[in-house]
N, C-alpha and C positions, 0 to 999 in steps of 0.2 A: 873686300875689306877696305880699301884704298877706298873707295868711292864716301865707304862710310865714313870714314876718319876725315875725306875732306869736308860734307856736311854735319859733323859731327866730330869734332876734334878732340876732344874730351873723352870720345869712347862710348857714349851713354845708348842705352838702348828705348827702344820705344814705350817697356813695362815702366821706368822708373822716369820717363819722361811723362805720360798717362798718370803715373802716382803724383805727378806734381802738379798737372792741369787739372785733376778733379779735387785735389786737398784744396790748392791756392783759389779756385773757383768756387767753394763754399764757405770756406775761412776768408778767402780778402788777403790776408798777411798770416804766415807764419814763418817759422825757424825751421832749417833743415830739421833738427831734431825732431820735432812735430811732424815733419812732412813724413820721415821715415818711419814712428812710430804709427802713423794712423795707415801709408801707404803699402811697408812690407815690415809687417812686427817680428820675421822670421830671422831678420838681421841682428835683432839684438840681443837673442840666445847666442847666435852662430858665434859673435864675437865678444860675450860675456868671458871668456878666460884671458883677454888683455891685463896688463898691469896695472894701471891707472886709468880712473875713468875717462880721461881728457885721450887717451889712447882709443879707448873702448867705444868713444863717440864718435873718435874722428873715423875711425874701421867702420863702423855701421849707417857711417850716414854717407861713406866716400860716392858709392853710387848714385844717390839723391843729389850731392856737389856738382858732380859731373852732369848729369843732366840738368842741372839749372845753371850751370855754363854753357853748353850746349843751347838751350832754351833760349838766353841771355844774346846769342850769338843771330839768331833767328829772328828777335824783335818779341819775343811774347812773355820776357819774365825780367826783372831788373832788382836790385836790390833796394828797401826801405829804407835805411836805417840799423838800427842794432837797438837790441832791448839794454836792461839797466844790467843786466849781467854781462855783455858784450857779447852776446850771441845775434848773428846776423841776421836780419827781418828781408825776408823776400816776398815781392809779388807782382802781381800780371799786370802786363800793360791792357791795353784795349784788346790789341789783336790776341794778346793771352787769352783775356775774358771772352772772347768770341770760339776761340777752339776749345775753351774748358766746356761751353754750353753746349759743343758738341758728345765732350765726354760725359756732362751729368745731364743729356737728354734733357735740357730747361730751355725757353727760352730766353733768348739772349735778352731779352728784356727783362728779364729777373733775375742778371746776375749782378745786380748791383754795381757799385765805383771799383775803381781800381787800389782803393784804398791807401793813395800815394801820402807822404807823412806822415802815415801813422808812428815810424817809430822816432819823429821828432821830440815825446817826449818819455821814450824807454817805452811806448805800447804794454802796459802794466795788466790796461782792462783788456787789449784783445788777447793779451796773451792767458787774460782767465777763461776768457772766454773759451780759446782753444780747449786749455787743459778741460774745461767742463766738458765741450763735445768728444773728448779722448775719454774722457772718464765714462760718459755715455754711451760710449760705441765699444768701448774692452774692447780692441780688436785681437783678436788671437791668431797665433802664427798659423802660417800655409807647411804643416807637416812633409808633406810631398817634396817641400825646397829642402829639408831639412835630414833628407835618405840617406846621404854619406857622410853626415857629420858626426861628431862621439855619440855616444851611449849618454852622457852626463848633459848634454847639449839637446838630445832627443828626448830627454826626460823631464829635463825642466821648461821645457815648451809644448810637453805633453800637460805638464799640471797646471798653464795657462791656459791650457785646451777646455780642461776640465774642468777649470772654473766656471761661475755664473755667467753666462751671456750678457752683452749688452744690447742695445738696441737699434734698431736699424745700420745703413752702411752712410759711407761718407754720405754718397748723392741724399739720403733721408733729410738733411741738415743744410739750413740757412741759416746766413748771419747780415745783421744789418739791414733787418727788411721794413720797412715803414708802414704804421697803421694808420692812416687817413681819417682823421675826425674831419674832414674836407680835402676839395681839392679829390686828386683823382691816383692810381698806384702809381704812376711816373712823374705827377706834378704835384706831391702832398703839400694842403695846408697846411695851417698854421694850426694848432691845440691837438695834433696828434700825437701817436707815440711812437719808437723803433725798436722793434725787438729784438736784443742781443740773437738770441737764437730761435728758429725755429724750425719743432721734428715734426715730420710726418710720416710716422715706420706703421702701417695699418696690419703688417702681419705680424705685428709684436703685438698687436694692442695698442697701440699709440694712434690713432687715426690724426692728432693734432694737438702740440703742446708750446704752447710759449715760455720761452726762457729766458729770466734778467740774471742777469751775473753783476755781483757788489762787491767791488773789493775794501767792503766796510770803513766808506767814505762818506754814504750819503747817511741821512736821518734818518729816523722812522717816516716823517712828515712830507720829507722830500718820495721817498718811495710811495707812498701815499698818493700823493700827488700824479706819479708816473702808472699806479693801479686804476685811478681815476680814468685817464687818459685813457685808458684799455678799456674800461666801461663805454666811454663813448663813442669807441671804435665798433666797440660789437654790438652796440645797438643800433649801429647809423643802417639804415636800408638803403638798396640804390634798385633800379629797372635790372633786371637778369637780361638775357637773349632770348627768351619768351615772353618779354613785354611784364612780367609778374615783378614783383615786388620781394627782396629777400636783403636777410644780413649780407654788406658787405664782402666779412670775411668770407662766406659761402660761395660769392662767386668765381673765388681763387682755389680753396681749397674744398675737397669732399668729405665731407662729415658725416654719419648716420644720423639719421633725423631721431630728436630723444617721441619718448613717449608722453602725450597729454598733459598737461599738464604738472613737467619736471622735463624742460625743454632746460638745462643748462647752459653758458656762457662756456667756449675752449678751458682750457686750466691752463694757469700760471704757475711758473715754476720758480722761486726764488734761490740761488747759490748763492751761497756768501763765503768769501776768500779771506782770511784771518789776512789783512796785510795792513789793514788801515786802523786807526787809532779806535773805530767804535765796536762794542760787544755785541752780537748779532742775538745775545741771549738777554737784553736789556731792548734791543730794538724793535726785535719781532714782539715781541707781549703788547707793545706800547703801537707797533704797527696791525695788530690784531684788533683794538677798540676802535684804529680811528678806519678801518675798515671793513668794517660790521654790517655795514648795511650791504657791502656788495657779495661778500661771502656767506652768511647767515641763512642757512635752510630752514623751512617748517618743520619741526616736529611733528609725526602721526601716531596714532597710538599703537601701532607694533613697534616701536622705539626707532626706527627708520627716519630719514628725512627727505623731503623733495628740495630740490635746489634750482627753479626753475629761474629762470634767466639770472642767476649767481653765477660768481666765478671762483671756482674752486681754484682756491691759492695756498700751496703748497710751499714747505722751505727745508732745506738741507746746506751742510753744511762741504764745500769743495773736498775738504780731508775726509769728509765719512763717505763721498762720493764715489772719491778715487778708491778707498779701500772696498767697501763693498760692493758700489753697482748699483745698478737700478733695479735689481732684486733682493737688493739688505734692505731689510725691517730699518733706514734711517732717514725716512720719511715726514715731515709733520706739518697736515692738514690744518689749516684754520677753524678751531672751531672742536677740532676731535682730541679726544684724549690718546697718548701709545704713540709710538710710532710706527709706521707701517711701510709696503714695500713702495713703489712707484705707481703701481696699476691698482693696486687696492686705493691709493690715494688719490687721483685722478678718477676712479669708481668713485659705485657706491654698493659697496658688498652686505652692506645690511638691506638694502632696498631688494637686491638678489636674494638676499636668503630669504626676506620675506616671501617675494615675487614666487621662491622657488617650493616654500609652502602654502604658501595659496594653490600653487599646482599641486603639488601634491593633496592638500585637502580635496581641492577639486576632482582630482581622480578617485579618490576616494570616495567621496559624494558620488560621483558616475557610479562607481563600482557596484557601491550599493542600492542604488536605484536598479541598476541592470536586475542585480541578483532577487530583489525583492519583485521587479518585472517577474524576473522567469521562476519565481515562488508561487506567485499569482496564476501565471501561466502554467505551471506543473497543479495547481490547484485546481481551477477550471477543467483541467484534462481531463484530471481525475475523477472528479463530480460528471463531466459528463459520459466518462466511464464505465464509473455505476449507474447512471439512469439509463444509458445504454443497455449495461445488464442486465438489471431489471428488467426490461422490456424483450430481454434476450425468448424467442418462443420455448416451450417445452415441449418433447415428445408426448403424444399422447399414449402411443405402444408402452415406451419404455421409462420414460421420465426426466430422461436427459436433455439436456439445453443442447439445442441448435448449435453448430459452429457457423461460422461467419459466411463460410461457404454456402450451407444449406439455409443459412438464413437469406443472403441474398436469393439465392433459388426460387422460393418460395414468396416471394416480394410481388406486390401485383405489380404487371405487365404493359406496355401498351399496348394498343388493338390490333388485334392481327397476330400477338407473339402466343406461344403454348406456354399453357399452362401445366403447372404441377399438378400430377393428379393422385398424388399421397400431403398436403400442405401440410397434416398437421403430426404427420411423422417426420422423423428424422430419418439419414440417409441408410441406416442400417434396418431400420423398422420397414421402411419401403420397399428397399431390396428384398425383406422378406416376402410383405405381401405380395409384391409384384409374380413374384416366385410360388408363392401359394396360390395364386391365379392363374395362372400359368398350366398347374397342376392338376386343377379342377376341372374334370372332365363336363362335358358339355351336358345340361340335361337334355330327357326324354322329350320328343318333340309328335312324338305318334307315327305312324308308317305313312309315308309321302310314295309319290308317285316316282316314274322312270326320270320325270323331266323336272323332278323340285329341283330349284334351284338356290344350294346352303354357302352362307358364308364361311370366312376364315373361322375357329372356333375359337376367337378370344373375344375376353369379357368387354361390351360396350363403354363408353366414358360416355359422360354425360356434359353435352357440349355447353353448356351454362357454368356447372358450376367445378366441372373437371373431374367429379365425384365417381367411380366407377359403379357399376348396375348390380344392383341383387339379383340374386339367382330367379327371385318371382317377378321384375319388371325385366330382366331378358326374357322370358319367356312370353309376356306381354306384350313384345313388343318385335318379336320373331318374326320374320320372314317365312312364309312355305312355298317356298317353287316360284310361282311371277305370280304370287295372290301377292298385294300390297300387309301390310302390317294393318294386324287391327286397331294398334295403338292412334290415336289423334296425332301426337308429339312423341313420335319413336326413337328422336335425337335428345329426346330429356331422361332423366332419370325421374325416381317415384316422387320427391320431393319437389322438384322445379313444376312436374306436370301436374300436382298436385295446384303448385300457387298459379298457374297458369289457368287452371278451371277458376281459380277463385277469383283471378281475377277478370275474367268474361264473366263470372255471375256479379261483380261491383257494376259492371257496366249495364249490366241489364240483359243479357244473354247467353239463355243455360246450353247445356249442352245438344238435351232431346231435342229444343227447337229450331236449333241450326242444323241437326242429322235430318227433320224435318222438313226444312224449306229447302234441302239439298235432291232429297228424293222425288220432293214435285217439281224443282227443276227440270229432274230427270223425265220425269212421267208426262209434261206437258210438249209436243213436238213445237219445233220450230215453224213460226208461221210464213206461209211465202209471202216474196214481192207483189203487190196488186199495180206495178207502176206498168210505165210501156215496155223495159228493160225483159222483164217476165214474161207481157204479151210475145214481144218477139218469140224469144224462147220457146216458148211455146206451141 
């Protein structure tokens, strides 16, 4: 503990010395007051039961004190100044600005000046500035800090809790950053602009917003002039690190690229602070005409608009800010009627809703296309169903259609495979006959010798046409003993053997004349060799 207190005399510890390198390194300058609401919002429930507010501030910001004396003591934090209320203006030296870039992960090259004299003249705009970025961020207390305090203390920091969110964290938020209409981000031209703030919270929704803060000093004309200026910024292209060609801003911050033809310009945000002598509700109307051409969408005929390289400019007012947040409906787009929330306003939710019936018609269209595909297809089935049926065979025993089984069965073959030899019965009609053949005793053959030699006694099939044999062409076509068959064609039945004559008589050769020229075959002996082969032999 001695160690600390000699580096740290004050007491302060490394949380609330961290809360004042990441505040004072996005803001430039603020008031303890500022630093402790944005750094531990938990402190100012804790000590909400003081007596007078000048109590209740000096209680909640004492740890924030101490560590920017502390800080003070080390070289990295110094006082500015004091605002117009005499609240004291603190902020970083160089070497501050070097260790904050280690707490908001930036580089040091983009934390701007050290923002020395700002509060030379009461710091009026940065201190709007601030409150806009508090008002931005609602940061809500760390409950966990807040485990032993009353019941009344844990309640009313519960209902901060549970308010609307705001947007992004400190680190989200830059102040004082320059947009180069020339010249280059650390040596800006001359006709460029700077922007009081700017957010980049991408898991809120915000991927990229600029923000001017008015503490309703300037004209409508003069802002005008400073929207211009942002025009020429987001149009200027420079070489990327792939040699290609892109905006500018693009190659500092990452944006999603828009869609075809409704590529938009960032949006601007305008805050106006009731402090100065002009009506921001006289200014804007009159700052709406003379910036028409940079806001101004096309109309399409779904009532939607594209807003392709426009820039959507936005205005609210600090007091409806603070009260609601950047999710109260107190938003007002250039150009739209209503007012709306922050990301509806920086959107474009009629282009979504369209976008999101289009898809839906589209599915719909698919749907029905599928469904009338597979009407089509159930139709076809069908039809070929029935002509299938139709073609289904019929028993000729019995009358009944084939089943699929027996219809394949009965399907001709290729060469080599068996044949059915019931085709134009069905499987029960076959079984029968099969069975009534079976049955039928062999007929009379006449009395054979000791040595006839009889086959199996089943009925013949007729190798052609698979047809089984009538009782008068088995007998035709019998065997007796080792006599050969008197049949010509003994593996045919009556029919095949029948077109088998006919058709040796289309050729020109009947039967008696080939039984003929067989028999003198027979009759005529084989004549010898007359060669030398013979003489020997002989």
């Amino acid at each position: 503990m001695a160690g600390k207190r000699k580096n740290n005399p004050a007491g302060s510890t490394n949380t609330y010395r961290g809360d004042v390198l990441r505040v004072l390194g996005a803001l430039k300058v603020a008031t303890t007051d500022q630093i402790q609401r944005i750094g531990a919002p938990h402190l100012t429930f804790r000590h909400a039961d003081k007596e007078t507010p000048s109590k209740r501030k000096q209680a909640r910001t004492a740890s924030h004190t101490a560590a920017l004396s502390d800080m003070r003591g080390h070289g990295l934090s110094e006082n500015g100044g004091s605002t117009g209320t005499g609240d004291a203006l603190r902020n970083l030296t160089p070497k501050g600005l070097l260790a904050a870039s280690y707490e908001l992960n930036r580089p040091v090259t983009e934390m701007g000046s050290t923002a020395r004299g700002a509060g030379s003249s009461g710091a009026s705009h940065p201190m709007a500035v601030n409150e806009t970025v508090i008002a931005m961020l609602r940061p809500k207390p760390n409950m966990a800090r807040l485990v032993k305090d009353l019941p009344h203390v844990q309640a009313a920091a519960q209902a901060a809790v549970d308010s609307p969110d705001g947007i992004g964290t400190i680190a989200s938020y830059w102040t004082e950053v320059p947009l180069p209409a020339t010249g280059t981000w650390n040596a800006p031209g001359k006709g460029g602009a700077q922007a009081d703030i700017v957010l980049t919270a991408p898991q809120d929704g915000v991927p990229l917003l600029f923000i001017e803060v008015d503490n309703c000093h300037e004209t409508a004309e003069e802002l005008a002039d400073k929207l211009e200026k942002y025009a020429r910024f987001f149009k200027r292209k420079v070489k990327d690190t792939d040699g290609k060609e892109r905006p500018m801003w693009r190659t500092r911050w990452t944006v999603p690229e828009g869609r075809y033809g409704d590529a938009p310009h960032p949006p601007v945000l305008l805050v106006f602070n009731r402090i100065g002598e002009r009506n921001p509700s006289l200014t804007v109307p009159r700052l709406m005409e003379l910036t028409r051409h940079l806001w101004q969408g096309q109309r399409l005929p779904g009532g939607h608009h594209l807003y392709d390289r426009k820039i959507p400019i936005i205005a609210v007012g600090l007091n409806q800010l603070r009260e609601h947040g950047p999710a109260g409906p107190v938003f007002a787009r250039f150009g739209r009627s209503g007012p709306q929330t922050l990301l509806e306003a920086i959107g474009n939710p009629r282009r979504e809703a369209a976008d999101a019936r289009e898809q839906e018609e589209a599915k719909a269209r698919a749907a029905a296309y599928q469904a009338e595909v597979r009407r089509a297809a159930q139709e076809q089935a069908a039809k070929q169903a029935a002509e299938r049926e139709a073609r289904r065979p019929v028993c000729t025993g019995c009358g009944a259609k084939f089943t699929d089984a027996r219809w394949e069965a009965v399907q001709p073959k290729d060469w080599g495979a068996t044949k059915d030899s019931h085709p134009q019965l069905c499987d029960t009609c076959k079984r029968a006959a099969v069975a009534a053949a079976q049955e039928r005793q062999e007929p009379a053959r006449g009395e054979a010798g000791a040595d006839d030699f009889w086959p199996a006694p089943e009925r013949p099939v007729c190798t052609e046409c698979g047809a089984a044999f009538t009782d008068e062409r088995w007998k035709a076509t019998k065997r007796v003993g080792w006599t050969a068959s008197p049949a010509k064609h003994p593996s045919l039945c009556g029919d095949c053997d029948q077109r088998f004559e006919d058709l040796d008589r289309a050729w020109g050769v009947s039967p008696r004349q080939e039984e003929r020229d067989q028999e003198e075959d027979q009759a005529v002996p084989k004549q010898k060799g007359t060669g030398w082969f013979s003489r020997l032999r002989g």
